[in-house]
N, C-alpha and C positions, 0 to 999 in steps of 0.2 A: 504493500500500500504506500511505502515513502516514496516510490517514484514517482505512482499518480499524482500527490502532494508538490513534486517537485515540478512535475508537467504543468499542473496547474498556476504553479506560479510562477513559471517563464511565462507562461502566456501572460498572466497578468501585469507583469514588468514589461512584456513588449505592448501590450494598452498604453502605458505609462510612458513607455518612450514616444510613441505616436503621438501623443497628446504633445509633449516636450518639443518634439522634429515639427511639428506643425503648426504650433501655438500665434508663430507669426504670418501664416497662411489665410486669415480669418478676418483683414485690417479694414473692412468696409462688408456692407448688407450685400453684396452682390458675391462680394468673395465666401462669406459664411455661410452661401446658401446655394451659390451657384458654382462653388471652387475658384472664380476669377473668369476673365475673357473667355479666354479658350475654349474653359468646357474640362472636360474628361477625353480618355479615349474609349475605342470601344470596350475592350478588355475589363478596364477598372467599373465602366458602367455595367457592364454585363452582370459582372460580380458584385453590383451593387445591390442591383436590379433581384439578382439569384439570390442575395442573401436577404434581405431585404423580404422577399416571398415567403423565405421558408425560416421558423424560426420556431424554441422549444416546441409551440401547439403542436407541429406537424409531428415530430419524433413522440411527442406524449401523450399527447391529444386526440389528435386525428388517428394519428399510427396504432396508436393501442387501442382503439376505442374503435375503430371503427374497421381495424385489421382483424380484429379478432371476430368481431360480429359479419364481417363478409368473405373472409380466410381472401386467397388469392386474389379474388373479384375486385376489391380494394384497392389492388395497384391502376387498377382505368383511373382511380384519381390520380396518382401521379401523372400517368401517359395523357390523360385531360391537361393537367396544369401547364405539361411541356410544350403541345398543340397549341394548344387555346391562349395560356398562359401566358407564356412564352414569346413561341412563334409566331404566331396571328398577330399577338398583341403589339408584339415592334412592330410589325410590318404595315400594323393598321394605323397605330398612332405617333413612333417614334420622329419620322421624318414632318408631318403635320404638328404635330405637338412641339418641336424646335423651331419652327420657321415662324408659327403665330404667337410663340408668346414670346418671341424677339421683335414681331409687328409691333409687339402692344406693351409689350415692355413689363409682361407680368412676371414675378417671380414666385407666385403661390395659385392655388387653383381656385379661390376665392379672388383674387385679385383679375385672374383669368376670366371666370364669370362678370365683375363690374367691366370691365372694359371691353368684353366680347357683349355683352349684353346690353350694354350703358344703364347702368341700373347700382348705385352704391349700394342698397338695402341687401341685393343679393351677397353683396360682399360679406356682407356683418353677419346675416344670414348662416348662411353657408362656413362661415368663419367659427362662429360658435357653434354650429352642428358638427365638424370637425373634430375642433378641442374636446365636445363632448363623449364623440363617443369612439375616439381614439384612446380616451382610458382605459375604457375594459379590454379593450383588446392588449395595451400595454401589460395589463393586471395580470389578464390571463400569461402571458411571457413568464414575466416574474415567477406566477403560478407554477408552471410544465417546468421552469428549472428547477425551486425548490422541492420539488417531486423527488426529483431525480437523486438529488444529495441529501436527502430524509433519507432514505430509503437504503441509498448505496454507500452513501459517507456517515451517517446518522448526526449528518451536522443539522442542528433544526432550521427549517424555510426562512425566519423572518433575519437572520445569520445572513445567509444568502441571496437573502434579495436585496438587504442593506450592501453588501460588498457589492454586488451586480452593478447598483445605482448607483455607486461611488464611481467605480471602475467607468461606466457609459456617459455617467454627466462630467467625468473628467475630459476624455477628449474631444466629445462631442463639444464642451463650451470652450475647449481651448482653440480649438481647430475647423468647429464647421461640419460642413461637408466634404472637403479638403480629407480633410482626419478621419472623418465617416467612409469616404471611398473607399481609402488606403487600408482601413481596418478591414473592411469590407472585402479586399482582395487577401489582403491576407488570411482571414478565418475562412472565405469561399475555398481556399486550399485545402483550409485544415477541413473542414467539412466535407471535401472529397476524398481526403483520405481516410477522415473517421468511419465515413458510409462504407467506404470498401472493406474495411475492420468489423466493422461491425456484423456487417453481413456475414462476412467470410467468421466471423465465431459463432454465430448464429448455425450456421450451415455443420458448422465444426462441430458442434456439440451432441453431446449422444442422443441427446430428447430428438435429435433430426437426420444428425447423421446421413448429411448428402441427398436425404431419399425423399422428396416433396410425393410421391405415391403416397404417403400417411396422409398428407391434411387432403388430397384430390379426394379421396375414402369418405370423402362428406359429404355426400351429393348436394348440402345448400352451399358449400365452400367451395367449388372449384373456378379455373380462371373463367367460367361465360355461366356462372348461375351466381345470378344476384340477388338470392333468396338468403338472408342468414336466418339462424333461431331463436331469435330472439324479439320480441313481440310489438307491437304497435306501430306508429312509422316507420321507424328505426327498423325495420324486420323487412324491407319492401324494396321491389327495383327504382320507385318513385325515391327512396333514401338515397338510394347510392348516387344515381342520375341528378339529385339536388346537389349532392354534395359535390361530384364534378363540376357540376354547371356554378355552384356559388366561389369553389374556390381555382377556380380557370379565366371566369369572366369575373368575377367581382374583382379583380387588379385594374380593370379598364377606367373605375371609377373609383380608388384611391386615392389620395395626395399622396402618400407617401411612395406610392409605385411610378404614378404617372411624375412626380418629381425628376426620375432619371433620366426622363427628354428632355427635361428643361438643359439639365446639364452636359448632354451629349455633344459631341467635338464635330463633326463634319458626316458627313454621307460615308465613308470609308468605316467610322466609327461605329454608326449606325450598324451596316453591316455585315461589321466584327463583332455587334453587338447583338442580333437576328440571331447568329449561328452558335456563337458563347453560351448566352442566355439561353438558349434551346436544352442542347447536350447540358449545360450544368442543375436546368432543371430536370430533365428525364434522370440523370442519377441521382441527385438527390429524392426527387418523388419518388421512383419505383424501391429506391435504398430502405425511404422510409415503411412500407406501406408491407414491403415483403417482407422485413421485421417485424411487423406488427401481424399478420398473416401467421407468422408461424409459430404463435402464441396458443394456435390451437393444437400445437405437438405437447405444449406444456400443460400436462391436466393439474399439474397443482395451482396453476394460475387461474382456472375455470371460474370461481370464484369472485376475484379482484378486481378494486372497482377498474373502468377505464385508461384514468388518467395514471393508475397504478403498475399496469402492464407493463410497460417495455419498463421502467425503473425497476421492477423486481424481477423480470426476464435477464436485464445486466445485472444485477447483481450474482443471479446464479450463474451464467453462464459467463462472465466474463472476471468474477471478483480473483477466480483463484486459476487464472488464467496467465495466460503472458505479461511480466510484469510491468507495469507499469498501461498496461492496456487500458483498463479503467480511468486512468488518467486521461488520455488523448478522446475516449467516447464522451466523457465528463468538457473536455474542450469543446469539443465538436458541438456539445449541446448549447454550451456556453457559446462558442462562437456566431453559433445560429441564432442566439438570444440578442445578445449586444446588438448584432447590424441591426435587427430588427428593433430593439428597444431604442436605437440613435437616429434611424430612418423615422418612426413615428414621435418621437420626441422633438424631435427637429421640426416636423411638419407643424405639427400643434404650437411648436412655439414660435413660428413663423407667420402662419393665421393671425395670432394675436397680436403677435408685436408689428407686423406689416399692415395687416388689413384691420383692426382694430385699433389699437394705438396712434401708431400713423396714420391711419386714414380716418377717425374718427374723433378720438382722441386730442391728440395733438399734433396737429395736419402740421406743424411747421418744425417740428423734430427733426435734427440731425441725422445725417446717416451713422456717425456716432453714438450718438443718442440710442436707434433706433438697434444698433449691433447688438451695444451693452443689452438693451430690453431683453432681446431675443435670448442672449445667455443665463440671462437671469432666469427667464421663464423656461428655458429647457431644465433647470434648476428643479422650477414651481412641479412642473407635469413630472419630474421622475419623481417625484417626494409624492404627489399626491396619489401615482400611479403602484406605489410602494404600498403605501398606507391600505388601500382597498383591496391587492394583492394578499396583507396580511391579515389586514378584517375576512380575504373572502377564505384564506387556508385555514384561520381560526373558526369559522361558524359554516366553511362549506356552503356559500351561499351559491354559490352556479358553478356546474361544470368546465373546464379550460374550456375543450373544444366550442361549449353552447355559448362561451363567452366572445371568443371569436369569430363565430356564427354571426353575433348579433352584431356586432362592431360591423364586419364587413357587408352583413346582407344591408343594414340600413345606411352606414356608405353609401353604397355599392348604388342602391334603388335609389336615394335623392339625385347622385350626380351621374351615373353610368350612362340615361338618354343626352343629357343634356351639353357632356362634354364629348363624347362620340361623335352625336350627328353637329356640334357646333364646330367642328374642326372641318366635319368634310360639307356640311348643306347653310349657305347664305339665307336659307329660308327659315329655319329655325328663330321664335319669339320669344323673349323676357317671358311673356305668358303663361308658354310651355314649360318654361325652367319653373317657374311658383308652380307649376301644377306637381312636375315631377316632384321637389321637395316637399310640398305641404303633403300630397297625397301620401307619398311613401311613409310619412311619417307617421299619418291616419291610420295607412293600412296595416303596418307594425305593430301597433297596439292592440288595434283589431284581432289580427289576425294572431298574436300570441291568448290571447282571453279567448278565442271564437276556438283555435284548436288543443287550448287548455280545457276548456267544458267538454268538448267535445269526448276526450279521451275519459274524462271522471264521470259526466256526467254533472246535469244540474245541484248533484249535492254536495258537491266537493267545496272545501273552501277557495276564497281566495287566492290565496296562498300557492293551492296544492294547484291550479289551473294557470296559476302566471309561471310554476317552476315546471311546469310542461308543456306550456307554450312555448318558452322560454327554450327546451330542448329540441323544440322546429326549426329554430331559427334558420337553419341550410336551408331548408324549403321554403319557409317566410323571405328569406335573402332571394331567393331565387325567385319568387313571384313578383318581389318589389323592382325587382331590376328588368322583369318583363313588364312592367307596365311602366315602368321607368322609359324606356325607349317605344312602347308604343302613346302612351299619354302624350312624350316629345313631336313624334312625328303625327298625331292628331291633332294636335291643337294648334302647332306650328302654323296648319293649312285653312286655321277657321278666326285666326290669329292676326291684329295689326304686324306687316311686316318689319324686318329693323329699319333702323335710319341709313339711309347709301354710307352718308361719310362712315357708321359704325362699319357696314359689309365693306368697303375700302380699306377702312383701317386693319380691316381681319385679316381680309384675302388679299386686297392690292397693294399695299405700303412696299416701295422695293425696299430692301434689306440688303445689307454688304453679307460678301458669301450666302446668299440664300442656298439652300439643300433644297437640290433637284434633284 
C-alpha cells in the first residue's frame, strides 16, 4: 500500500507544480478563460474536451450502476458517447462555435445567448441556471471519489473531498484554463493508462478469468439484450437508450463542454481534435462500462449499492495485486475528477463574474477587477460544491449517477435547441430561447413528481415520489432536450424574426483567420 501513497502524491505535487508553471499565464479575462490569442491546439483541446466528459460519475456511477444492471449491453453507452459525443459533436459545433463567438466576442454561453439573441435578460437568465445546477453535478464528482477511498483506502469522504478542493481550486485560480488544459492533458494520459490497468486486472482475476462466456450465461446480460433484472424503469430498453441518448447529446448543450471551441486554435486543430477526442472517448467509455459489466462475475457484490461497485470490485481485485496498482487506478479516478471539477468550476464562475457582475453588476469593472472576481468565485463554487457533496454522503440524499442525470438532463433541455440550431439557422427567435428554458424547466418538475407517483402510487409521500422521480432523471434529460430542439424550431417559425444587424453580427462580421 506505501506505493499507492507514494503515486498519489507525485500526482499531487505535479497539481502543484502546474499551478506554480502557470500562475503567470492567467494576466487578463481573456487569458483565464480562453488561454490567451491563440487558443489551444488540437491535442491539448481534445484532452480537455475527453477529460472534461468523463469524470468519477462515469467509473462509479454510471459504471457500476448501470454495468451491473445491463452486464455487456452497457458498453453502447460508451460506443454512444464516442459517436455522438465525441465525433458528431466536433464536427457539428467545433468549427461554428469558434468562428461566432469571435463574431460576437462572447466568452461564456450566456454571454453567447445576449448577443446572438440581443436580449440581456437571457444572459442573467441562463447565467444563474448555470451556477445552479452545475453544483450537483460538481457534488456528485466529489461524491464517486470519496466512494472510492472509503472503501479502498478507509480514509473517510469529507478527508477527501477537502484535499480534492484544495488540490482543483489551487490551479485552477492560479492559472485559468491555461492550467486546466495542461492538467487536462496530463491526467487524459494517466487515465489511458489507468483504463488499460484496470481492465486488464479485471480480466486477470479469477472471478473472470479471461472467459466473458460466464456473464453472456445471462440471457438479460449479453452485448444486444437490453433487458437487465432489475425492476421499474431502470429494468427496460427505454433505460439504457435514455441513458445513451442523455449522456452523448447532452454535451451539445453544456458550458463546460461546448467551452472547448471557444478555445480551439485553427481548423488543423479542430481536426486533430475530431479524431483525439473520438478514440480517447471510445477507451475510456467502453474501459468504463466493461468494468462495470463484469460485476456480474462477482456474486459477493450482488448485493451493493450502485455507487459501491466498482470501489469494492478494486478493492478485491486489485488491493493485493501489483504493487503499487491501486495507487495509479486511485489516480486515474482522481485525474478524471479534477479536469472535471476545474472545467465546471470555471464555467460557473465565469457566468457570474462575466455575465452577472460585469454585465449587471458593475458594467464599468476592470478586466482586472473582473479576473480577480472570477478566482474568487471559483473559490465560492468549490466550497459550496464540497459542503452539499458532504451533506449528500452524510444523509444519502441522491444517488451520484441521478445526480448527474439531473445536472445534465436540465442543462442539456434549457440550452441544447437553442444553441445548436443558433449556430447553424438565422431564423431562430429570442422567443424560442424563453420557451426552451422556461418550459424545460416546467417540464423537470413535472415530470420528476408525475413519474415519482407514478411508480408508488397516489399514497406514497412526498418525499418517497421526488427521490424516484429524481432516479428518471436520464429519461427526464432526455425528453427535455427533445422538446428542447423541437419547441426551438416551432416557435422560431410563428416567431418575430431577429434584427438583420443581430443575423450580420452572427453570421457576416469578417473575422481575421476565420475557420473554413
Amino acid at each position: 500500500m506505501i506505493w499507492s501513497y507514494v503515486i498519489i502524491c507525485l500526482y499531487a505535487l505535479s497539481m502543484v507544480f502546474i499551478a506554480l508553471y502557470t500562475r503567470k499565464r492567467a494576466k487578463s479575462v481573456n487569458d483565464f478563460l480562453l488561454a490567451g490569442k491563440k487558443g489551444l491546439n488540437g491535442w491539448m483541446s481534445a484532452f480537455s474536451y475527453g477529460t472534461t466528459y468523463f469524470s468519477a460519475v462515469i467509473f462509479i456511477g454510471y459504471a457500476g450502476k448501470f454495468g451491473a444492471q445491463f452486464g455487456l449491453a452497457s458498453i453502447w453507452i460508451g460506443v454512444g458517447n464516442a459517436i455522438f459525443g465525441a465525433l458528431l459533436a466536433w464536427i457539428l459545433l467545433a468549427k461554428r462555435t469558434k468562428n461566432m463567438t469571435r463574431r460576437l466576442s462572447a466568452k461564456t454561453m450566456p454571454e453567447f445567448f445576449e448577443k446572438r439573441y440581443d436580449s440581456k435578460s437571457l444572459k442573467l437568465v441562463s447565467a444563474v441556471i448555470i451556477f445552479l445546477f452545475l453544483i450537483p453535478y460538481s457534488a456528485s464528482v466529489y461524491n464517486g471519489l470519496s466512494s472510492l477511498f472509503e472503501i479502498v483506502f478507509g480514509i473517510d469522504g469529507w478527508i477527501v473531498m477537502l484535499c480534492l478542493a484544495v488540490l482543483t481550486a489551487l490551479y485552477l485560480c492560479f492559472g485559468g484554463y491555461f492550467a486546466t488544459a495542461l492538467s487536462d492533458f496530463i491526467q487524459g494520459i494517466i487515465m489511458l493508462i489507468g483504463v488499460a490497468l484496470m481492465v486488464f486486472s479485471f480480466l486477470n482475476d479469477a472471478h473472470v478469468n479471461w472467459d466473458l462466456s460466464k456473464l453472456t450465461s445471462d440471457v438479460n446480460k449479453t452485448w444486444f439484450t437490453f433487458n437487465s433484472t432489475s425492476t421499474g424503469i431502470y429494468g427496460s430498453t427505454v433505460s439504457l437508450l435514455s441513458l445513451v441518448l442523455l449522456t452523448s447529446f447532452g454535451v451539445y448543450g453544456l458550458p463546460q463542454t461546448v467551452h472547448k471551441y471557444y478555445a480551439v486554435r485553427d481548423r488543423k486543430s479542430i481536426n486533430q481534435g475530431i479524431i483525439v477526442s473520438t478514440i480517447f472517448a471510445l477507451i475510456i467509455g467502453f474501459g468504463a462500462y466493461f468494468t462495470g459489466a463484469l460485476s456480474g462475475l462477482f456474486p459477493e457484490f450482488a448485493n451493493v449499492g450502485g455507487d459501491n461497485i466498482i470501489p469494492e470490485m478494486l478493492n478485491l481485485v486489485i488491493k493485493n495485486g501489483i504493487p503499487g496498482l491501486i495507487g495509479i487506478i486511485a489516480v486515474l479516478i482522481l485525474s478524471a475528477s479534477m479536469s472535471t471539477l476545474a472545467s465546471v468550476s470555471l464555467s460557473s464562475a465565469s457566468v457570474v463574474a462575466v455575465d452577472i457582475y460585469k454585465g449587471k453588476i458593475n458594467k464599468n469593472a476592470s478586466d482586472n477587477n473582473v479576473n480577480w472576481t472570477m478566482r474568487i468565485l471559483c473559490l465560492v463554487f468549490v466550497v459550496i460544491s464540497v459542503v452539499i457533496a458532504i451533506l449528500n454522503d452524510i444523509y444519502q440524499i441522491s444517488a451520484i449517477a441521478y445526480l448527474m442525470g439531473l445536472s445534465w438532463g436540465t442543462l442539456a433541455g434549457c440550452f441544447i435547441g437553442p444553441y445548436v440550431f443558433g449556430l447553424y439557422s438565422k431564423r431562430v427567435t429570442k422567443s424560442a430561447v424563453w420557451v426552451s428554458i422556461i418550459g424545460t424547466l416546467i417540464l423537470t418538475v413535472t415530470l420528476i413528481f408525475v413519474l415519482g407517483y407514478n411508480y408508488y402510487g397516489f399514497n406514497c409521500t412526498v418525499g418517497q415520489a421526488l427521490k424516484q422521480g429524481v432516479a428518471c432523471s436520464p429519461l427526464i434529460g432526455v425528453i427535455c432536450m427533445a422538446y428542447s430542439m423541437i419547441s426551438t424550431f416551432i416557435v422560431s417559425r410563428f416567431t418575430k424574426p431577429p434584427k438583420q444587424e443581430v443575423i450580420e453580427e452572427s453570421f457576416l462580421k469578417p473575422i481575421e483567420n476565420e475557420i473554413i
